[in-house]
N, CA, C and O atoms as a GROMACS GRO file, in nm:
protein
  356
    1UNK      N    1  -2.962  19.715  15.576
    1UNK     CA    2  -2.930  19.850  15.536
    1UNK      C    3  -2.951  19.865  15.386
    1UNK      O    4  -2.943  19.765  15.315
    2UNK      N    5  -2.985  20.014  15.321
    2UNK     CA    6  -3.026  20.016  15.188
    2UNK      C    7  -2.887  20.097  15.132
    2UNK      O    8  -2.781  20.122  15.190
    3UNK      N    9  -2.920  20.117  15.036
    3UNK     CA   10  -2.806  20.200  14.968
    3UNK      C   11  -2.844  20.345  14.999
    3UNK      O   12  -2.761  20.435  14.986
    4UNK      N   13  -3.009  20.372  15.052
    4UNK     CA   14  -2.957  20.534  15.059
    4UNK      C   15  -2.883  20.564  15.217
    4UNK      O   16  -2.854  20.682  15.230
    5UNK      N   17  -2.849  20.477  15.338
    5UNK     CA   18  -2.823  20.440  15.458
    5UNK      C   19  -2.664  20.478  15.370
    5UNK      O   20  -2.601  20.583  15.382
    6UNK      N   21  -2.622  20.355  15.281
    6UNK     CA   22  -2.479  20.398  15.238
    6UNK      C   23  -2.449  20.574  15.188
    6UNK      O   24  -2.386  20.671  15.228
    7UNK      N   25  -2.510  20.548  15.111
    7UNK     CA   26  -2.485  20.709  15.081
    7UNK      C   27  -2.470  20.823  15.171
    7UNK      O   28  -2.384  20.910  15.165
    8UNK      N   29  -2.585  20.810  15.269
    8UNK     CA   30  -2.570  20.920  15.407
    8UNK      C   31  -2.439  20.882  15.442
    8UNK      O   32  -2.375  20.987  15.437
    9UNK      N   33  -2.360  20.785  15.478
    9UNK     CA   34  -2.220  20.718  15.569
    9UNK      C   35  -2.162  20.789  15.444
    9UNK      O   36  -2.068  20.862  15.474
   10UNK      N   37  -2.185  20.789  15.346
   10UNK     CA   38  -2.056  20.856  15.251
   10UNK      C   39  -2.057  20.970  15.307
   10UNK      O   40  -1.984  21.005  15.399
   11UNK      N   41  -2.165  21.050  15.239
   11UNK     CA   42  -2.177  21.209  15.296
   11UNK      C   43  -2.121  21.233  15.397
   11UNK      O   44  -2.068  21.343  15.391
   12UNK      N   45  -2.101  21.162  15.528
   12UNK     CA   46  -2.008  21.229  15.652
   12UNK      C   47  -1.883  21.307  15.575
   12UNK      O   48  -1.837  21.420  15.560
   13UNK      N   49  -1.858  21.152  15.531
   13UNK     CA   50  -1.715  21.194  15.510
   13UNK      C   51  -1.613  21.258  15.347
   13UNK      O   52  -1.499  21.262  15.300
   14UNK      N   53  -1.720  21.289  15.325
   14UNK     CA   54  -1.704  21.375  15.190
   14UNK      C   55  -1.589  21.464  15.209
   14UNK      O   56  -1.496  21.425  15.139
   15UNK      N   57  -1.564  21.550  15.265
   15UNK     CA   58  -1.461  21.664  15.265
   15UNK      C   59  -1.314  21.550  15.417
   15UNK      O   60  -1.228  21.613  15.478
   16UNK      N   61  -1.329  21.432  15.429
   16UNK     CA   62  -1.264  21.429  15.513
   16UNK      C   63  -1.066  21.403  15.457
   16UNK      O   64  -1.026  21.354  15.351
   17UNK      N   65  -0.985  21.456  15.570
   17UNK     CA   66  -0.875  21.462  15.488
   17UNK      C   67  -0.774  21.334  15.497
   17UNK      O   68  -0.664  21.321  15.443
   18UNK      N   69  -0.858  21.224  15.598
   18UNK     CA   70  -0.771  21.116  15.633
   18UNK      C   71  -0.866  21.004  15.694
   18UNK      O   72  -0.954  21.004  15.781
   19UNK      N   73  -0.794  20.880  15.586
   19UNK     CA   74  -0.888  20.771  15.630
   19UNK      C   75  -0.850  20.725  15.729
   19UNK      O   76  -0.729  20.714  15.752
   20UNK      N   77  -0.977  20.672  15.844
   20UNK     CA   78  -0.913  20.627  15.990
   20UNK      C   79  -1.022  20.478  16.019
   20UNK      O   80  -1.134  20.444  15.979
   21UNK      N   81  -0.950  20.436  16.081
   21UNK     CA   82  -1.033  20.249  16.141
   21UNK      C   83  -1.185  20.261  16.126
   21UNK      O   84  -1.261  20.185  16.066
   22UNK      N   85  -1.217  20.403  16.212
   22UNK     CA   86  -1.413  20.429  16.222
   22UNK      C   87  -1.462  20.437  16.099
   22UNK      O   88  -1.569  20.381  16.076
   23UNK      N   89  -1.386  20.513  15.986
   23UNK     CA   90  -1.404  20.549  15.858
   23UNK      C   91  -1.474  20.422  15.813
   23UNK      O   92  -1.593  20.404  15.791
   24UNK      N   93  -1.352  20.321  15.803
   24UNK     CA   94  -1.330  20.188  15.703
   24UNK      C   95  -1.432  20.074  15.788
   24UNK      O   96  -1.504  20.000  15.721
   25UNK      N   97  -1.433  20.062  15.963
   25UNK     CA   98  -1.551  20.009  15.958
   25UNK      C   99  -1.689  20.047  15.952
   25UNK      O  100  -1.774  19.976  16.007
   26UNK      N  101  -1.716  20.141  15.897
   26UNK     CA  102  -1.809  20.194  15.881
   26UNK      C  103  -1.892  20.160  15.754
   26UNK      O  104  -2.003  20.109  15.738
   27UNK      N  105  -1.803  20.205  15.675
   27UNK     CA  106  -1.796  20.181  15.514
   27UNK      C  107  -1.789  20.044  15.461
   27UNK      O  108  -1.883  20.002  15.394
   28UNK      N  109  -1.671  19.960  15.488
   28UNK     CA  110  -1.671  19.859  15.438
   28UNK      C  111  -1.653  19.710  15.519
   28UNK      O  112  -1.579  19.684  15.613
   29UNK      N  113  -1.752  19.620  15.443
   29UNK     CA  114  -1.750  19.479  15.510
   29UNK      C  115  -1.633  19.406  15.536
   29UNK      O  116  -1.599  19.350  15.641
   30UNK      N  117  -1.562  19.413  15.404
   30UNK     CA  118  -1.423  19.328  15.401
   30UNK      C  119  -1.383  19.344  15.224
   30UNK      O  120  -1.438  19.382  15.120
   31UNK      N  121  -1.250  19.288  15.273
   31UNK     CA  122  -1.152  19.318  15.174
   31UNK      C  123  -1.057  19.176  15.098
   31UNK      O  124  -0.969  19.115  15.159
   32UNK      N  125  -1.094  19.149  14.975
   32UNK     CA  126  -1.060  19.026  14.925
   32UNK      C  127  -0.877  19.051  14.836
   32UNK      O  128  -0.860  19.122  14.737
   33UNK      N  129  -0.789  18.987  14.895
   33UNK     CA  130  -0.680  19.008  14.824
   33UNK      C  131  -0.646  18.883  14.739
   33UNK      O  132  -0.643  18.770  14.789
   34UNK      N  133  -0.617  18.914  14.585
   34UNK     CA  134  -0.624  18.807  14.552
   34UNK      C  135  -0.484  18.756  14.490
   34UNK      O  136  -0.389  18.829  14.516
   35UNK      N  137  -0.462  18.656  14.423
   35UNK     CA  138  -0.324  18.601  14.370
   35UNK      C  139  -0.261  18.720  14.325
   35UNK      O  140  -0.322  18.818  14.281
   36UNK      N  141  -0.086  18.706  14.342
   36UNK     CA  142  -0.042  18.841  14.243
   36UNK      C  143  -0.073  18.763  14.092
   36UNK      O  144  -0.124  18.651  14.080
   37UNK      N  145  -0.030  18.849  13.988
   37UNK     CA  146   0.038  18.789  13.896
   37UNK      C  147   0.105  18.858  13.814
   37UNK      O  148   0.128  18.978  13.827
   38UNK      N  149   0.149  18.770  13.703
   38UNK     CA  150   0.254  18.874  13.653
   38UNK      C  151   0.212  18.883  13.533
   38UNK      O  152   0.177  18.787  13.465
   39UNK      N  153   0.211  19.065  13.475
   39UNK     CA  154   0.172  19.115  13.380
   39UNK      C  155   0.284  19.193  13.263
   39UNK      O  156   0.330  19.296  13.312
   40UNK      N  157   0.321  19.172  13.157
   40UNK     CA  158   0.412  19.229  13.075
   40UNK      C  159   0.524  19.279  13.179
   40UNK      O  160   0.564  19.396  13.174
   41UNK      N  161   0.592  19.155  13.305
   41UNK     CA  162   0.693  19.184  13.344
   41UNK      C  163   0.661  19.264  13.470
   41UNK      O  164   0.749  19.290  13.551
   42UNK      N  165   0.493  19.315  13.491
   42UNK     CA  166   0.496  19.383  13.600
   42UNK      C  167   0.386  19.313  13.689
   42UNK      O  168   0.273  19.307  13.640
   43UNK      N  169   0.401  19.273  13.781
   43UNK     CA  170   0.356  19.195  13.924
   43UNK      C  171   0.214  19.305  13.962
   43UNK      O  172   0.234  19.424  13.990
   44UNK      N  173   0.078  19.248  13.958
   44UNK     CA  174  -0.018  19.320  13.972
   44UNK      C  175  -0.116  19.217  14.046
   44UNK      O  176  -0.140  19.103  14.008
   45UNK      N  177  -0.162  19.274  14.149
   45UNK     CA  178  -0.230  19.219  14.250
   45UNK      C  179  -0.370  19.312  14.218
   45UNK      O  180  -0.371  19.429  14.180
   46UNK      N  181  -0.514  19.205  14.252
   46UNK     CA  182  -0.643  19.236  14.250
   46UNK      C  183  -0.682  19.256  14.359
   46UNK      O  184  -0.657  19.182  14.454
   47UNK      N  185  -0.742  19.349  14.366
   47UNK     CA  186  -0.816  19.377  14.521
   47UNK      C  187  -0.952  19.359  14.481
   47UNK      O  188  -0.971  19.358  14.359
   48UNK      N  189  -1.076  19.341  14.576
   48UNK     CA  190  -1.234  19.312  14.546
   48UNK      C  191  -1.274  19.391  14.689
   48UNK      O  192  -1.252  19.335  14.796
   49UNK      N  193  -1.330  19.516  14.684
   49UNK     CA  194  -1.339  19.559  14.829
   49UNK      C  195  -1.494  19.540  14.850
   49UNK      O  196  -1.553  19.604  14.763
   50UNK      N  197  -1.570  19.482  14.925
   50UNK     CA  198  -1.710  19.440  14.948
   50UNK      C  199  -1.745  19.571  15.043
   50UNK      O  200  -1.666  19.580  15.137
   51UNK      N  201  -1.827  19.655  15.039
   51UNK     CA  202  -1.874  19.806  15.061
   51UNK      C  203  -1.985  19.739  15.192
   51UNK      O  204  -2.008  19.620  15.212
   52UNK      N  205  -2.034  19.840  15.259
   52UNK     CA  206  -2.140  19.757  15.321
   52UNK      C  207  -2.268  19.881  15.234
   52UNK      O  208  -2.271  19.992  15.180
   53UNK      N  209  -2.385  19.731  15.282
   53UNK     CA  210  -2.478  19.788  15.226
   53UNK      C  211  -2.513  19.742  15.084
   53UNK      O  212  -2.627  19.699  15.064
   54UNK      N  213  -2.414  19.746  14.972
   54UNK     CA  214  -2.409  19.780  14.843
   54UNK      C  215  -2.286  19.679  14.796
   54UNK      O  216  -2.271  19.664  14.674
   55UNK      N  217  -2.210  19.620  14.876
   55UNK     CA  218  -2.150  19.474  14.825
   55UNK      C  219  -2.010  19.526  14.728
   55UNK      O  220  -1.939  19.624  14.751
   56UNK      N  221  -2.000  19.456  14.649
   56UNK     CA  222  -1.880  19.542  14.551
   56UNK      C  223  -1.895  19.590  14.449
   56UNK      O  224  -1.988  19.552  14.378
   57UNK      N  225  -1.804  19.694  14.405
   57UNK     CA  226  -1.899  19.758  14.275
   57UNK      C  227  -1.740  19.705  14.149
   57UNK      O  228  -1.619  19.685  14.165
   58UNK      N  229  -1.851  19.704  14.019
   58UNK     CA  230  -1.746  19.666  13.932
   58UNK      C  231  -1.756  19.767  13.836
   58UNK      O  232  -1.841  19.790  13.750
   59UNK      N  233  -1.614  19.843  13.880
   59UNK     CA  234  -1.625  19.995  13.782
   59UNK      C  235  -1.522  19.922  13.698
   59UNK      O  236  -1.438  19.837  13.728
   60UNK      N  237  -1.562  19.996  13.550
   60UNK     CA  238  -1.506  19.946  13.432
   60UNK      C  239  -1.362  20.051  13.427
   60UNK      O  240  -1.332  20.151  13.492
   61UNK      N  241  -1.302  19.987  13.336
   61UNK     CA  242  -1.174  20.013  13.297
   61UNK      C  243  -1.186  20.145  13.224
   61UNK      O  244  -1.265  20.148  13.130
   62UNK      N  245  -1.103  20.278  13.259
   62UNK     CA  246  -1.148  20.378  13.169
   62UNK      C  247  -1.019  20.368  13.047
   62UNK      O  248  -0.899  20.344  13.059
   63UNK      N  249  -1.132  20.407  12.889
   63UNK     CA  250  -1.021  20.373  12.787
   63UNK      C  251  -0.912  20.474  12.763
   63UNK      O  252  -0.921  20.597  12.763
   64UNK      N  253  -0.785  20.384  12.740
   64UNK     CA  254  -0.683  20.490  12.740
   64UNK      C  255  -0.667  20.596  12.592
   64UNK      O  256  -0.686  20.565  12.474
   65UNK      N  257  -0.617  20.751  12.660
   65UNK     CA  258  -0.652  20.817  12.543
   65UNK      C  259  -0.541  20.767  12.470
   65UNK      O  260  -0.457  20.698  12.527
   66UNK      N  261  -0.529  20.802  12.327
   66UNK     CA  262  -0.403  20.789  12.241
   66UNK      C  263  -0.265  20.907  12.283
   66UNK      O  264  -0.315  21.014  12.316
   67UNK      N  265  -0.184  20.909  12.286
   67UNK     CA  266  -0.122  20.970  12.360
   67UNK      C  267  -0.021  21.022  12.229
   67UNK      O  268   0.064  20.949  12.178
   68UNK      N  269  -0.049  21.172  12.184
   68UNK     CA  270   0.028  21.222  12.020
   68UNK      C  271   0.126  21.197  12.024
   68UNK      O  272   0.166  21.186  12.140
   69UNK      N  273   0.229  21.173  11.920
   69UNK     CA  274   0.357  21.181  11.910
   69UNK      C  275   0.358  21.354  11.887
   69UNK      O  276   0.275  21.421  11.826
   70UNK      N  277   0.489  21.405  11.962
   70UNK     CA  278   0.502  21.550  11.938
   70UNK      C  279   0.667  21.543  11.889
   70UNK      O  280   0.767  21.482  11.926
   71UNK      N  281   0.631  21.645  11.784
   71UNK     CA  282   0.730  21.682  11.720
   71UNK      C  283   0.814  21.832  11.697
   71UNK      O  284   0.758  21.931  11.650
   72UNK      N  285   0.937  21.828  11.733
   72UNK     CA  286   0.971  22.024  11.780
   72UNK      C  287   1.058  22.060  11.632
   72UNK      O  288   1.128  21.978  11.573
   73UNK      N  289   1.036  22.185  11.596
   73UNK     CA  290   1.161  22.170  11.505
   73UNK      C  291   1.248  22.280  11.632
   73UNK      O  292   1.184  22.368  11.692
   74UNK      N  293   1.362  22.263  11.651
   74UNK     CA  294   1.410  22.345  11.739
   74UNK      C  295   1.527  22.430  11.673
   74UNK      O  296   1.564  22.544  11.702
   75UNK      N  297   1.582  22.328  11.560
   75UNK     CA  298   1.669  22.480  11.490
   75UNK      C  299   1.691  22.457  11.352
   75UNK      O  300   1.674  22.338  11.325
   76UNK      N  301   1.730  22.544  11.229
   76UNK     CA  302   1.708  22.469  11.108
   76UNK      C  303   1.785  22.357  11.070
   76UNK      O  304   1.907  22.345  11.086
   77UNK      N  305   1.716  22.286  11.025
   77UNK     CA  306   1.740  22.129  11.001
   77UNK      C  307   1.752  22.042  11.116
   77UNK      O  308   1.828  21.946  11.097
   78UNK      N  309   1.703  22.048  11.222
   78UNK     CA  310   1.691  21.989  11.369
   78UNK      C  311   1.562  21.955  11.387
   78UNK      O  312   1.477  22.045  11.382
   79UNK      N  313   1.526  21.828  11.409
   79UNK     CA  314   1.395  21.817  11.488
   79UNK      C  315   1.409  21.688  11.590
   79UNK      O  316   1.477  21.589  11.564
   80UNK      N  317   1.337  21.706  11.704
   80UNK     CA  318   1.337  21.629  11.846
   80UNK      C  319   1.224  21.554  11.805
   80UNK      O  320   1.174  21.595  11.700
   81UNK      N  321   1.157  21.434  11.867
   81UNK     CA  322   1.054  21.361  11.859
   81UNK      C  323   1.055  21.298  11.952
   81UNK      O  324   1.144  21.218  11.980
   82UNK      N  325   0.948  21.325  12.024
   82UNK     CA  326   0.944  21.205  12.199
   82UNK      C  327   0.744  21.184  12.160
   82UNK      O  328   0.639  21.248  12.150
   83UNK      N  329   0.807  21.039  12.152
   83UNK     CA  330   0.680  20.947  12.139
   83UNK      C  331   0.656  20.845  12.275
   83UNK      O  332   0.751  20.793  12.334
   84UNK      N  333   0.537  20.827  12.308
   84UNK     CA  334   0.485  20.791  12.407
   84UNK      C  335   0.602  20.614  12.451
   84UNK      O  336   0.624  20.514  12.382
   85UNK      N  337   0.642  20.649  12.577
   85UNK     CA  338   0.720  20.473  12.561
   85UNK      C  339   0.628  20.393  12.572
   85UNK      O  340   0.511  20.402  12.611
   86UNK      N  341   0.744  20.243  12.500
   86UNK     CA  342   0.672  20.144  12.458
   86UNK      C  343   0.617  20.145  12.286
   86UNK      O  344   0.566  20.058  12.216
   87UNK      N  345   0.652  20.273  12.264
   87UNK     CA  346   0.600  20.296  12.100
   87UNK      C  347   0.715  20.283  12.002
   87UNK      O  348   0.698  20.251  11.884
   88UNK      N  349   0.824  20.306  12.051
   88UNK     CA  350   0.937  20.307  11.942
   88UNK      C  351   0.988  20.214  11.905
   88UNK      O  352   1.000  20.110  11.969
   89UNK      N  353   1.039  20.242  11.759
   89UNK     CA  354   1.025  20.120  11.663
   89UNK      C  355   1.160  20.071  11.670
   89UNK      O  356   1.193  19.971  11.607
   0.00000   0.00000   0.00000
């Protein structure tokens, strides 16, 4: 099978509203689960999903935006400040 064979199997199911068994064997070969591990306290498991046709794809990490500190003045001589958590000093 080529990748434009994959692409048509996508196209079915473009607008569909629920993934079902026919869907997934259709689409994909198999599914690699790998070690958890533990990340800044939070437990994160890798998945590797092998597609058919087209194997696995390795989409990159999208970069995170900077996230502003916002600042209110809300009454005179009052101001609030909520900065992104994990930022405060």
């Amino acid at each position: 099978m080529t990748t434009d064979a994959f692409i048509n199997i996508v196209r079915k199911y473009t607008h569909a509203k629920k993934l079902t068994p026919s869907m997934l064997n259709e689409l994909i070969q198999r599914i690699e689960v790998h070690q958890a591990e533990k990340l800044d306290g939070v437990q994160v498991r890798r998945l590797t999903i092998h597609y058919n046709c087209v194997g696995s794809l390795d989409i990159p990490d999208e970069p995170t935006l900077e996230t502003p500190k916002v600042v209110m003045q809300t009454r005179k001589g009052m101001r609030v400040a909520y900065e992104p958590a994990g930022t405060a000093i």
